[in-house]
C-alpha positions as CSV (number, residue, x, y, z in Angstrom):
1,X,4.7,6.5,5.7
2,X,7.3,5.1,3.2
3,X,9.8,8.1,1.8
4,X,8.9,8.5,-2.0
5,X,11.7,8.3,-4.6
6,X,12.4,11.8,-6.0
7,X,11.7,12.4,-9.3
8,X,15.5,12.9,-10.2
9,X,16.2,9.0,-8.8
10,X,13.6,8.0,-11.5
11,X,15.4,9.0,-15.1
12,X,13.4,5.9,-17.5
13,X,10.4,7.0,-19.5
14,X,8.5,3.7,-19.4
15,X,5.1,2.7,-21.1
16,X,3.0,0.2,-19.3
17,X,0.6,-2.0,-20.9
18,X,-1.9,-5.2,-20.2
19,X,-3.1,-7.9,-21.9
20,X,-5.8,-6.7,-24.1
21,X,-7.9,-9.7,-26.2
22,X,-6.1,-12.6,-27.9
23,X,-6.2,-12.0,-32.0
24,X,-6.4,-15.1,-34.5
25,X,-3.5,-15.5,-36.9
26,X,-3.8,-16.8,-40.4
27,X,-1.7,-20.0,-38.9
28,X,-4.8,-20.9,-36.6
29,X,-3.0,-20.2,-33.2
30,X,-3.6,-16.7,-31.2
31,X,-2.0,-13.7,-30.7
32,X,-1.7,-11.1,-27.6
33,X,-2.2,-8.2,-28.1
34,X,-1.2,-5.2,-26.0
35,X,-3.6,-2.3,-24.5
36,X,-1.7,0.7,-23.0
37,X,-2.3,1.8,-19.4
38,X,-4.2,5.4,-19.0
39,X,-1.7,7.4,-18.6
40,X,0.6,5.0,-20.2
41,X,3.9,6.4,-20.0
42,X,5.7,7.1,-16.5
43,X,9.0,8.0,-15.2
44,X,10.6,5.4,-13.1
45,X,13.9,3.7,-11.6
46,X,14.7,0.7,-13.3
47,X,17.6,-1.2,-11.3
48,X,19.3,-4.7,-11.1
49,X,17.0,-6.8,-8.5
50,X,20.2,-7.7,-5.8
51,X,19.2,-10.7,-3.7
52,X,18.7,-7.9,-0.9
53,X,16.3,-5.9,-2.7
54,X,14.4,-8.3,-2.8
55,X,14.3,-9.1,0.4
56,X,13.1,-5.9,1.3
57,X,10.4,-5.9,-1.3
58,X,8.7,-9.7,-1.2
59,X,10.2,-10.6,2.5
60,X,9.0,-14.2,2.9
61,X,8.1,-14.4,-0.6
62,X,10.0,-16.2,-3.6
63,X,11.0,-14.3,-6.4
64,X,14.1,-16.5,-7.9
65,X,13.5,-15.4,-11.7
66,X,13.5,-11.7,-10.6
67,X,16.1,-9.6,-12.4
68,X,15.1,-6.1,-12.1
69,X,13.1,-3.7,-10.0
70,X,10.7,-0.7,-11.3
71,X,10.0,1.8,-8.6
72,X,7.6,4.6,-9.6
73,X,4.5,6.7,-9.2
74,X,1.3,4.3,-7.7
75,X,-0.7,3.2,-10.6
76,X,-4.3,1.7,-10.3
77,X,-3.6,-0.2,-13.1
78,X,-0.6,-1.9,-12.7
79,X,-0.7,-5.8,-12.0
80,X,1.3,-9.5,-12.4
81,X,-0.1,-9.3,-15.4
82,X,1.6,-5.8,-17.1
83,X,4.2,-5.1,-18.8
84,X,6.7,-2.8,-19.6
85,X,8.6,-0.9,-22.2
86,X,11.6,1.1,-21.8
87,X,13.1,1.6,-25.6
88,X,13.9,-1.6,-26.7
89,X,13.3,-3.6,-23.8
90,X,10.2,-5.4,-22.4
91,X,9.8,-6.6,-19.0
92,X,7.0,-8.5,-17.4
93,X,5.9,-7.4,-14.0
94,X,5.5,-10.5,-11.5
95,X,5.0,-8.7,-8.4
96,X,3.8,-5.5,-7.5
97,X,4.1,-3.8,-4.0
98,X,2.0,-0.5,-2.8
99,X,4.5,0.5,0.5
100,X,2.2,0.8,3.4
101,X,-0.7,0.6,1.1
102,X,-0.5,4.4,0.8
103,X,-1.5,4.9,-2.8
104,X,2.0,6.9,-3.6
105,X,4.6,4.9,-4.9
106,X,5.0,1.4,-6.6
107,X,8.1,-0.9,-6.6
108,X,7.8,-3.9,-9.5
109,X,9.5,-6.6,-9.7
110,X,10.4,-8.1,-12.8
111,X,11.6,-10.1,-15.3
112,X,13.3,-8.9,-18.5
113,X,12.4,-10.7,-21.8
114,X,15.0,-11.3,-24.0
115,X,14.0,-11.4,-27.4
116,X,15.5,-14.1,-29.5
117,X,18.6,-13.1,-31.9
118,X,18.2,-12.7,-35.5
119,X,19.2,-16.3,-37.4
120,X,22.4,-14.8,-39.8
121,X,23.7,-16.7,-42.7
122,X,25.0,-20.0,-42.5
């Protein structure tokens, strides 16, 4: 069995959400909306994804766009599809791996989303 990250190795307080059902906006298109995981909140490590992380998390695999890793408590709920939320950052989940499929401990890979500046004065 896979060694578990110790508690103190995971220092970020990070809420996880899904998709939850697409709203309509005045405008005509959709909105997502956001449905928090139950729990929603866990502690994790949230580290730069090196080229030989990776490798040991998705061997074989391509994950090019990857630029951080999550590694945490297993969560049942966790997918591709989640996201997460540590203060003012968001990153989408494209891979989730379950070491030795032992229910314990999850490493994500994923993507940060940066948010578009503020347009100042011209």
């Amino acid at each position: 069995m896979s060694p578990m990250t110790a508690i103190a190795k995971r220092p970020h307080r990070v809420t996880l959400q899904n998709p939850g059902p697409a709203t309509p906006t005045p405008d005509g298109p959709y909105t997502q909306t956001w449905a928090d995981l139950e729990p929603p909140q866990l502690w994790m490590r949230i580290e730069p994804a090196t080229a030989r992380a990776l490798e040991q998390v998705a061997a074989g695999a391509v994950l090019g766009l990857a630029t951080h890793l999550l590694t945490g408590p297993y969560h049942p709920q966790i997918a591709a599809k989640t996201r997460a939320i540590f203060r003012d950052r968001i990153f989408e989940i494209t891979h989730v791996q379950n070491p030795a499929q032992a229910d314990q401990e999850s490493v994500l890979v994923a993507v940060e989303v940066l948010s578009e500046p503020a347009a100042g004065p011209k």
